[in-house]
MISE-73633 format. One record per residue (C-alpha): residue number from 1; residue in one letter; x, z, y. Coordinates in nm, 3 decimals. Each point is the difference from the previous one (the first is absolute). Layout:
(pt NUM, 'a', (X, Z, Y))
...
//
This chain:
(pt 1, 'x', (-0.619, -2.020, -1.004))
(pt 2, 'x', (-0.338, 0.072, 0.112))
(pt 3, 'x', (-0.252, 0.239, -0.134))
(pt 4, 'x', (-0.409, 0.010, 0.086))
(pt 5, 'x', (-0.158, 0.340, 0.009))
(pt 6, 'x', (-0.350, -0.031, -0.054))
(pt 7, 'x', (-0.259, 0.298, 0.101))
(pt 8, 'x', (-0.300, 0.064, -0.138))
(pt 9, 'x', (-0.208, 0.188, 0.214))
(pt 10, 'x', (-0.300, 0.313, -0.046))
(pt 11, 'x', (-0.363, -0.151, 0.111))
(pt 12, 'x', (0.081, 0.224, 0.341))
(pt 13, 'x', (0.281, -0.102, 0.054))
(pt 14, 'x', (-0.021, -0.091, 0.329))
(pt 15, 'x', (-0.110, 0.367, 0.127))
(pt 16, 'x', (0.204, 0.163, -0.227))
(pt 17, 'x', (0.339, -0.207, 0.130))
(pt 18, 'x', (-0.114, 0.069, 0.326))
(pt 19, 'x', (0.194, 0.340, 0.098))
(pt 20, 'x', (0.294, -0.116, -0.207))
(pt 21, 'x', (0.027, -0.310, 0.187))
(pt 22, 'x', (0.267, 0.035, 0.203))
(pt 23, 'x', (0.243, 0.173, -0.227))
(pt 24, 'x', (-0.016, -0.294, -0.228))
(pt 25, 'x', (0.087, -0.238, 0.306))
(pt 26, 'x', (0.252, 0.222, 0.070))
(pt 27, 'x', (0.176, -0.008, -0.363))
(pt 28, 'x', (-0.111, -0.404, 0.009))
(pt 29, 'x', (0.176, -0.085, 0.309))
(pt 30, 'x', (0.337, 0.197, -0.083))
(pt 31, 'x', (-0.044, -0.159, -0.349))
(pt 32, 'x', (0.023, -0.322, 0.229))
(pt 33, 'x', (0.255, 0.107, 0.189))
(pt 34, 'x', (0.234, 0.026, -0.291))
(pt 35, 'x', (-0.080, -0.335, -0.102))
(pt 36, 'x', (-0.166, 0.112, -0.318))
(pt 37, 'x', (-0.371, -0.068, 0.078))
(pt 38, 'x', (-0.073, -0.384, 0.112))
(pt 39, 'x', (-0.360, 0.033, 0.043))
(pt 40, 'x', (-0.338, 0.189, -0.037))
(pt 41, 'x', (-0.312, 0.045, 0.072))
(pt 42, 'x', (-0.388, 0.010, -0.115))
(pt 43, 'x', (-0.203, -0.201, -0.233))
(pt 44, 'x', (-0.300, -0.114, 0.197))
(pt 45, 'x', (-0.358, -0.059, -0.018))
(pt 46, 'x', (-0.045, 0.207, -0.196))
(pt 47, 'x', (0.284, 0.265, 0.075))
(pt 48, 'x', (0.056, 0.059, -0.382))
(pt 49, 'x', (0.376, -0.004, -0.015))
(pt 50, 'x', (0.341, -0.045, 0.139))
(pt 51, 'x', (0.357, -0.206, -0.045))
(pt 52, 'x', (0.322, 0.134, 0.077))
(pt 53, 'x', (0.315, -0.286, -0.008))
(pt 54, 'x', (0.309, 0.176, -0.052))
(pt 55, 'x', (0.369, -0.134, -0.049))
(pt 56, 'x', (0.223, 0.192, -0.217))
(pt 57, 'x', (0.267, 0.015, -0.252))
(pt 58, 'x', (-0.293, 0.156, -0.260))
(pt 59, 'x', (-0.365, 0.045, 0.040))
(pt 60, 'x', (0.105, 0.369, 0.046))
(pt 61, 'x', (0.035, -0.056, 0.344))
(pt 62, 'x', (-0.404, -0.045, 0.022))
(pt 63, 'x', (-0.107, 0.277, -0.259))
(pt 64, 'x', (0.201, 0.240, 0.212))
(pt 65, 'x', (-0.208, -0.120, 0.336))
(pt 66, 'x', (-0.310, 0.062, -0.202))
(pt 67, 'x', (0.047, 0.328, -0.169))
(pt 68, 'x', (0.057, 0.118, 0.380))
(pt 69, 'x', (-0.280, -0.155, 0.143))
(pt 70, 'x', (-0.245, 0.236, 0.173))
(pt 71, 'x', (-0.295, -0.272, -0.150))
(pt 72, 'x', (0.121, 0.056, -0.313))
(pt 73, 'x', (0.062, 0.378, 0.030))
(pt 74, 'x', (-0.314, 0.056, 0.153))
(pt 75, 'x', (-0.176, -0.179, -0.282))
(pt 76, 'x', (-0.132, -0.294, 0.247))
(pt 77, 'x', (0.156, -0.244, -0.230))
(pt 78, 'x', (-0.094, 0.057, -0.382))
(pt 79, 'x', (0.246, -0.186, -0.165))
(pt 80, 'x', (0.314, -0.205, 0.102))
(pt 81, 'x', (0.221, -0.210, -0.207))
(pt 82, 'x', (0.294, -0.233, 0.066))
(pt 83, 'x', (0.126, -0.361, -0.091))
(pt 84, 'x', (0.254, -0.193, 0.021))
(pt 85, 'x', (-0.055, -0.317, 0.234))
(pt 86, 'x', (0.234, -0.315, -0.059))
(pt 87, 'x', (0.011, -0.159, 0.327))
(pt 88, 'x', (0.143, -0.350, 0.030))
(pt 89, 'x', (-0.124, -0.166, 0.308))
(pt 90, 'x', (0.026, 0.071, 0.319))
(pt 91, 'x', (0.277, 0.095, 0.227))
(pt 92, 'x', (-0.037, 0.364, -0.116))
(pt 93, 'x', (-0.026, -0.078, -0.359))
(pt 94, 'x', (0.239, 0.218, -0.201))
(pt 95, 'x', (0.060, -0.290, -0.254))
(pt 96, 'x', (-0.037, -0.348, 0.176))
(pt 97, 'x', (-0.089, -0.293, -0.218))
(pt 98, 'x', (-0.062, -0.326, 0.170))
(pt 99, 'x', (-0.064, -0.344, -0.141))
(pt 100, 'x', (0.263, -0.137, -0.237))
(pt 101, 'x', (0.100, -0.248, 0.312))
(pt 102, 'x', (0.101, 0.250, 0.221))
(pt 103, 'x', (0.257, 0.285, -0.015))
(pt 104, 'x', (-0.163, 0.323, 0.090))
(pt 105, 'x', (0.272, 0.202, 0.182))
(pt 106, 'x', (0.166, -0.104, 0.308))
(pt 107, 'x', (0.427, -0.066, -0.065))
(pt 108, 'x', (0.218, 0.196, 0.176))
(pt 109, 'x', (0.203, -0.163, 0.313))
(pt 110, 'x', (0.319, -0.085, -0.230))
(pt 111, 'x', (-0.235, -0.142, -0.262))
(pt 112, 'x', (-0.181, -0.251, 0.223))
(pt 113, 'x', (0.342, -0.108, 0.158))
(pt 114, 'x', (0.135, -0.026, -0.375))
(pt 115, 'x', (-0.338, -0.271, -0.099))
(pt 116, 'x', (0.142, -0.179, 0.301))
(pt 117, 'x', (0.339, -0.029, -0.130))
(pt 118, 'x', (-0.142, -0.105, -0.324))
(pt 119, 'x', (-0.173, -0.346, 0.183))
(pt 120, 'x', (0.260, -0.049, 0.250))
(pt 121, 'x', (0.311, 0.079, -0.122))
(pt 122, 'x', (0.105, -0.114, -0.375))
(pt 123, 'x', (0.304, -0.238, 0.057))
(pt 124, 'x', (0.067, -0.174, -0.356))
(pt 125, 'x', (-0.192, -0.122, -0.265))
(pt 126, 'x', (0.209, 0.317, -0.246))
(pt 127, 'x', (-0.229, 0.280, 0.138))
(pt 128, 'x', (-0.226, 0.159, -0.301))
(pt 129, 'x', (-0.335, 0.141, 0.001))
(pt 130, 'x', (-0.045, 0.293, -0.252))
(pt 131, 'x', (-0.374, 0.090, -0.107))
(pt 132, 'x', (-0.123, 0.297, -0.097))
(pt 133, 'x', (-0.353, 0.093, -0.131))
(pt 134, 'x', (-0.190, 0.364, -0.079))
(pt 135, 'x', (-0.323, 0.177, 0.010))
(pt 136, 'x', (-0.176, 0.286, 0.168))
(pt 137, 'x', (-0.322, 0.183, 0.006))
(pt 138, 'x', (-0.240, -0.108, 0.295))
(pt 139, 'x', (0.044, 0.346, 0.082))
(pt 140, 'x', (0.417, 0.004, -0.011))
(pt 141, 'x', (-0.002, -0.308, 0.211))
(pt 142, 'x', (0.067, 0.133, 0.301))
(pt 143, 'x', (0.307, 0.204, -0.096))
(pt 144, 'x', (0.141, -0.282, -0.145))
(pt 145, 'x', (-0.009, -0.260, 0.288))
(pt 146, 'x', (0.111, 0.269, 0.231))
(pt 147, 'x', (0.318, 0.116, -0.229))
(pt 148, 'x', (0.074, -0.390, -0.026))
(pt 149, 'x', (-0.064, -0.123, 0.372))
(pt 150, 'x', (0.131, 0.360, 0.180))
(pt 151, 'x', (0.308, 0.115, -0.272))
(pt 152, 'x', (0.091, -0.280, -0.217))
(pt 153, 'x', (-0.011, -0.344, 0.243))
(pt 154, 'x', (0.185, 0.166, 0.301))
(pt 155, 'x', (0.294, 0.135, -0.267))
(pt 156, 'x', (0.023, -0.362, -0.108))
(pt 157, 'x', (0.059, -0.126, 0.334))
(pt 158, 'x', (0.324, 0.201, 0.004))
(pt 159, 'x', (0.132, -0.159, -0.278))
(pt 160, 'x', (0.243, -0.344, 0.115))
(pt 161, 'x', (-0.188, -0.331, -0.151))
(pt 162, 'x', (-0.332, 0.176, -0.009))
(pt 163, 'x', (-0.222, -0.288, 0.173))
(pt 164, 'x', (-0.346, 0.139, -0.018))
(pt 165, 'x', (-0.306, 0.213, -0.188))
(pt 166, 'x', (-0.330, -0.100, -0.065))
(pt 167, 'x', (-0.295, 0.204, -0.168))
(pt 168, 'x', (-0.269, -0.147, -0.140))
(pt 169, 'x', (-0.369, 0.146, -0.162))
(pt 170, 'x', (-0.295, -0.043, -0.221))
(pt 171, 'x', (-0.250, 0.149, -0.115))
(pt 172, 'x', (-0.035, -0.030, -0.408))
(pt 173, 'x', (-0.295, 0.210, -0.124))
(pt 174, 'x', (0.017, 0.334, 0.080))
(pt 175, 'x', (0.419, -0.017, 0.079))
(pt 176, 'x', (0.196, -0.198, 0.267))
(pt 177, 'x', (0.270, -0.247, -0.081))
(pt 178, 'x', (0.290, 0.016, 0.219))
(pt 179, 'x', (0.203, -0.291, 0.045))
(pt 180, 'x', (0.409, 0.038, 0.178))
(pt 181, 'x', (0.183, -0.257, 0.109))
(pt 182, 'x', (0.340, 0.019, 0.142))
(pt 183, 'x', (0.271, -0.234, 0.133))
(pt 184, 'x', (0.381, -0.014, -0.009))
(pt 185, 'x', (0.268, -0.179, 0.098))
(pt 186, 'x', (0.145, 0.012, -0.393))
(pt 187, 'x', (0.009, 0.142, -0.307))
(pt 188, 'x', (0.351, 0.207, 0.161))
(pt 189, 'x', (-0.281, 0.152, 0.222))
(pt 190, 'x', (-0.257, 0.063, -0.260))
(pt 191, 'x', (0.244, 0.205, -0.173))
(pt 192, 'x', (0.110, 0.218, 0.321))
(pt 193, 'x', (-0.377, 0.134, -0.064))
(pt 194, 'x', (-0.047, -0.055, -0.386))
(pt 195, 'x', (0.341, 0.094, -0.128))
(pt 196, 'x', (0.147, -0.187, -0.258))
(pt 197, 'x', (-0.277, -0.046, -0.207))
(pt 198, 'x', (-0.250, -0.204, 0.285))
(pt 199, 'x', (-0.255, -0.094, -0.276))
(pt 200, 'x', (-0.083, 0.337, -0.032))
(pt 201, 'x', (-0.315, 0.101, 0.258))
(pt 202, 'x', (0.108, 0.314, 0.224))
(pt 203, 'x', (-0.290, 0.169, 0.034))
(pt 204, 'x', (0.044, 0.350, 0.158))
(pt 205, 'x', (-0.159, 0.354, -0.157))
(pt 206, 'x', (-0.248, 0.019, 0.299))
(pt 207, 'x', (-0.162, -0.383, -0.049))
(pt 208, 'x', (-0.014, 0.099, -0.420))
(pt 209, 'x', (-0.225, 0.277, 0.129))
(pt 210, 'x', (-0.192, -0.191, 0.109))
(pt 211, 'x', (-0.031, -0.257, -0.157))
(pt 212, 'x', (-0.219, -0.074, -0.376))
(pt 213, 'x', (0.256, -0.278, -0.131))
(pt 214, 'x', (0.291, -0.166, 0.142))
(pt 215, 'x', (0.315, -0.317, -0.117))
(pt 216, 'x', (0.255, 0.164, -0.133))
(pt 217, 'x', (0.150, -0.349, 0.113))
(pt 218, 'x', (0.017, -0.225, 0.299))
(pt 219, 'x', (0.023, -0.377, -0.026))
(pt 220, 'x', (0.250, -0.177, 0.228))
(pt 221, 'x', (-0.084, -0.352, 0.163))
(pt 222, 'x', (0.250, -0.202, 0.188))
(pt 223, 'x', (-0.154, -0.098, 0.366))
(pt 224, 'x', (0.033, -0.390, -0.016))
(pt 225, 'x', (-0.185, -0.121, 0.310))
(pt 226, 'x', (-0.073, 0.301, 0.284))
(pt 227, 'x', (-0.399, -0.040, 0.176))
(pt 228, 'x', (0.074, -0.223, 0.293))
(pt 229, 'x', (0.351, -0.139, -0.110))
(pt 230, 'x', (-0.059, -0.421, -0.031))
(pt 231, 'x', (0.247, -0.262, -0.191))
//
């Protein structure tokens, strides 16, 4: 997650920081180093302020920065405070939403080669689609696409009959809609995944985390006619 640290700086403050200056770049670039602090720097015109972007497990990891700061110490800066900042665009954005027509996170290798399968490679008109649906927080997103597209899709593509994943997403209010599809050359496959009962949705402890709601079933479709297949 990231986490702002906002500054709020004495009337001479620019003086006063002055002989503490290069402690605090000092602590701010090994703060860097660690990958903890992402940016910072000066309000200007007029200097009044600063911003600190961190990126941490807990805003803790920017209070700590702060209550060690020389500015702060040295009573340059009057009054700090931090908050939590949902990011979710950009290619540093700690929970990626993108429009409901595109699927934020990239697929691993085996994931893209199984979405190929799943347009080239279904031989009879027996192979079943099986549809899933649940729901997330904007900010759980994320987590979820990149449990299903880097855990759950590549494990599928070990099972025999498994033809294909897809993920889709949209945005409903203040949640996102998640939509899976997946392929199969039968309902004998489906059930090398499912278990005996296939109508019941396998949804795994870390996707319940996060997600808000979730089918406790699945609904099963027989493929009749595969995109591209004519007669």
């Amino acid at each position: 997650m990231h986490y702002l640290l906002f500054y709020e700086v004495a009337g001479d403050y620019v003086s006063k920081r002055a002989k503490f200056r290069t402690e605090h770049l000092q602590k701010a670039w090994k703060a860097s180093e660690r990958g903890e602090l992402v940016l910072a720097g000066t309000l200007a015109c007029p200097v009044d302020g600063a911003v600190l972007l961190f990126k941490g497990d807990s805003p803790e990891v920017a209070e700590r920065f702060a209550k060690a700061d020389p500015y702060v110490v040295s009573g340059a800066v009057k009054r700090w405070y931090v908050r939590e900042w949902t990011t979710v665009a950009g290619v540093d954005a700690a929970t990626p939403v993108r429009p409901p027509t595109h699927i934020s996170d990239q697929p691993s290798p085996s994931v893209i080669s199984n979405l190929k399968d799943a347009r080239t490679a279904w031989p009879d008109h027996g192979s079943v689609l099986r549809m899933w649906k649940g729901r997330s927080s904007v900010e759980k997103s994320g987590e979820y696409v990149r449990h299903a597209t880097n855990k759950v899709f590549p494990e599928l593509g070990s099972i025999k009959g498994h033809r294909g994943a897809y993920l889709f997403r949209r945005a409903l209010g203040s949640s996102v809609e998640f939509l899976v599809l997946t392929f199969w050359d039968s309902m004998e496959s489906v059930r090398k995944f499912a278990g005996t009962a296939p109508e019941k949705a396998v949804v795994e402890p870390a996707a319940q985390a996060v997600l808000t709601q979730y089918d406790d079933t699945v609904t099963h479709f027989e493929v009749v006619h595969p995109a591209g297949e004519r007669g």
